[in-house]
C-alpha positions in Angstrom: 98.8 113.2 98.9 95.1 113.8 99.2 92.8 113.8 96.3 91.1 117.4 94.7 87.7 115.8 97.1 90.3 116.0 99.8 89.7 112.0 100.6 93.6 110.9 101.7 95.1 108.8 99.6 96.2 105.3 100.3 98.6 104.3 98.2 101.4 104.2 100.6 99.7 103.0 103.6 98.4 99.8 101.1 102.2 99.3 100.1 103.9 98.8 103.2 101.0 96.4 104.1 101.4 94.7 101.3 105.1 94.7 101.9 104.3 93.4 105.6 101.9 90.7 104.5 104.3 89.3 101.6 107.7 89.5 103.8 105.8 87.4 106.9 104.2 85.0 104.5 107.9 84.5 102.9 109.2 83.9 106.6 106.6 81.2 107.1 106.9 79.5 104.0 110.7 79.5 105.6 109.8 78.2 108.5 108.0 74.7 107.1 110.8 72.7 107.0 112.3 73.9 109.5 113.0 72.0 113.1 109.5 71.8 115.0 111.0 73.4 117.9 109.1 75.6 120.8 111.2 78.9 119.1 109.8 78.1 115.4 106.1 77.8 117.0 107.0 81.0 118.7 108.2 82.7 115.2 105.3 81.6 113.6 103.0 83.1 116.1 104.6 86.3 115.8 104.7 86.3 112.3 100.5 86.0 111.9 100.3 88.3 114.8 102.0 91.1 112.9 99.7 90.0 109.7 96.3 90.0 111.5 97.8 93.6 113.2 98.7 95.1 109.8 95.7 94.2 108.3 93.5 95.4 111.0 95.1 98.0 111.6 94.9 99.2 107.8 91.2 98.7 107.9 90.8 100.1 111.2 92.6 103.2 110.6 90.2 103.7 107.6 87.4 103.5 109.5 88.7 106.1 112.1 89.3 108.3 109.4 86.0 108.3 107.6 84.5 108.5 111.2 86.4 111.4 112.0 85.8 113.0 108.8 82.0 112.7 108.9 81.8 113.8 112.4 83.8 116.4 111.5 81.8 118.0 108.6 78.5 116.5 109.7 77.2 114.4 106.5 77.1 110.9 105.3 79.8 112.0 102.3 82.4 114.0 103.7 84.3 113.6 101.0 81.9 114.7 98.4 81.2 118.5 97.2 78.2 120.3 98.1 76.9 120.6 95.2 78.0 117.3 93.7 75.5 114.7 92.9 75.5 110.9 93.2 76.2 109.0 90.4 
Protein backbone atom coordinates (compact mmCIF):
# COMPACT_ATOMS: atom_id res chain seq x y z
CA UNK A 1 0.00 0.00 0.00
CA UNK A 2 2.77 2.42 -0.59
CA UNK A 3 2.42 5.50 -2.75
CA UNK A 4 4.11 5.80 -6.63
CA UNK A 5 7.02 8.11 -4.19
CA UNK A 6 7.14 4.86 -2.36
CA UNK A 7 6.22 6.84 1.13
CA UNK A 8 3.95 3.95 3.06
CA UNK A 9 0.72 4.63 3.39
CA UNK A 10 -1.10 5.13 6.60
CA UNK A 11 -4.39 4.70 6.28
CA UNK A 12 -4.73 1.50 8.19
CA UNK A 13 -2.28 2.00 10.85
CA UNK A 14 -4.44 5.66 11.52
CA UNK A 15 -7.81 3.42 11.63
CA UNK A 16 -7.07 0.98 14.19
CA UNK A 17 -5.79 3.98 16.28
CA UNK A 18 -8.58 5.62 15.87
CA UNK A 19 -10.57 2.59 16.60
CA UNK A 20 -8.34 2.19 19.88
CA UNK A 21 -8.71 5.82 20.96
CA UNK A 22 -12.65 5.87 20.37
CA UNK A 23 -13.35 2.21 22.00
CA UNK A 24 -11.13 3.32 25.43
CA UNK A 25 -12.75 6.70 25.55
CA UNK A 26 -16.28 4.72 25.26
CA UNK A 27 -15.08 2.38 28.19
CA UNK A 28 -14.37 5.46 30.33
CA UNK A 29 -17.28 7.40 29.65
CA UNK A 30 -18.65 3.79 31.08
CA UNK A 31 -16.82 3.78 33.80
CA UNK A 32 -18.14 7.48 35.36
CA UNK A 33 -20.93 6.34 37.11
CA UNK A 34 -19.76 3.43 37.94
CA UNK A 35 -18.81 2.32 41.78
CA UNK A 36 -15.49 4.25 42.79
CA UNK A 37 -13.91 1.04 43.62
CA UNK A 38 -9.86 0.29 43.62
CA UNK A 39 -10.76 -2.24 40.23
CA UNK A 40 -12.53 0.84 38.32
CA UNK A 41 -9.37 3.13 39.17
CA UNK A 42 -7.36 0.20 37.99
CA UNK A 43 -9.55 0.02 34.54
CA UNK A 44 -9.28 3.50 34.09
CA UNK A 45 -5.55 3.41 34.38
CA UNK A 46 -5.32 0.79 31.88
CA UNK A 47 -7.56 2.33 29.59
CA UNK A 48 -5.28 5.88 29.18
CA UNK A 49 -2.30 3.69 29.30
CA UNK A 50 -3.30 1.87 26.16
CA UNK A 51 -4.38 5.48 24.67
CA UNK A 52 -1.09 7.30 25.51
CA UNK A 53 0.64 3.77 24.02
CA UNK A 54 -1.33 3.86 20.70
CA UNK A 55 -0.79 7.25 20.18
CA UNK A 56 2.83 7.22 20.75
CA UNK A 57 3.36 4.42 19.33
CA UNK A 58 1.60 5.70 16.01
CA UNK A 59 3.81 8.77 16.06
CA UNK A 60 6.81 6.93 17.12
CA UNK A 61 6.72 4.38 14.56
CA UNK A 62 6.61 7.31 11.99
CA UNK A 63 9.42 8.69 13.05
CA UNK A 64 11.43 5.38 12.96
CA UNK A 65 10.33 5.11 9.56
CA UNK A 66 11.27 8.42 8.09
CA UNK A 67 14.57 7.88 10.14
CA UNK A 68 15.15 4.69 8.61
CA UNK A 69 14.25 5.84 5.29
CA UNK A 70 16.62 8.77 5.21
CA UNK A 71 19.41 6.90 6.58
CA UNK A 72 18.82 4.57 4.26
CA UNK A 73 18.95 6.64 1.00
CA UNK A 74 21.12 9.39 2.48
CA UNK A 75 18.88 12.76 1.89
CA UNK A 76 16.62 15.02 3.79
CA UNK A 77 13.51 13.71 1.25
CA UNK A 78 13.67 10.18 0.90
CA UNK A 79 10.68 10.06 -0.37
CA UNK A 80 11.02 12.55 -3.14
CA UNK A 81 12.41 11.79 -6.87
CA UNK A 82 15.68 12.81 -7.86
CA UNK A 83 14.83 15.01 -10.08
CA UNK A 84 11.71 16.36 -8.54
CA UNK A 85 11.59 19.89 -7.28
CA UNK A 86 10.10 21.49 -4.20
CA UNK A 87 6.98 23.04 -4.54
Amino acid sequence: MAMKTGEPSWKWRRLVTIAVVVWSFWMLVGLIDAIDSELNQIIAMGLLILIGGSVGGYMGFATAQDVAAIWRTGRALPYRDEGEREP
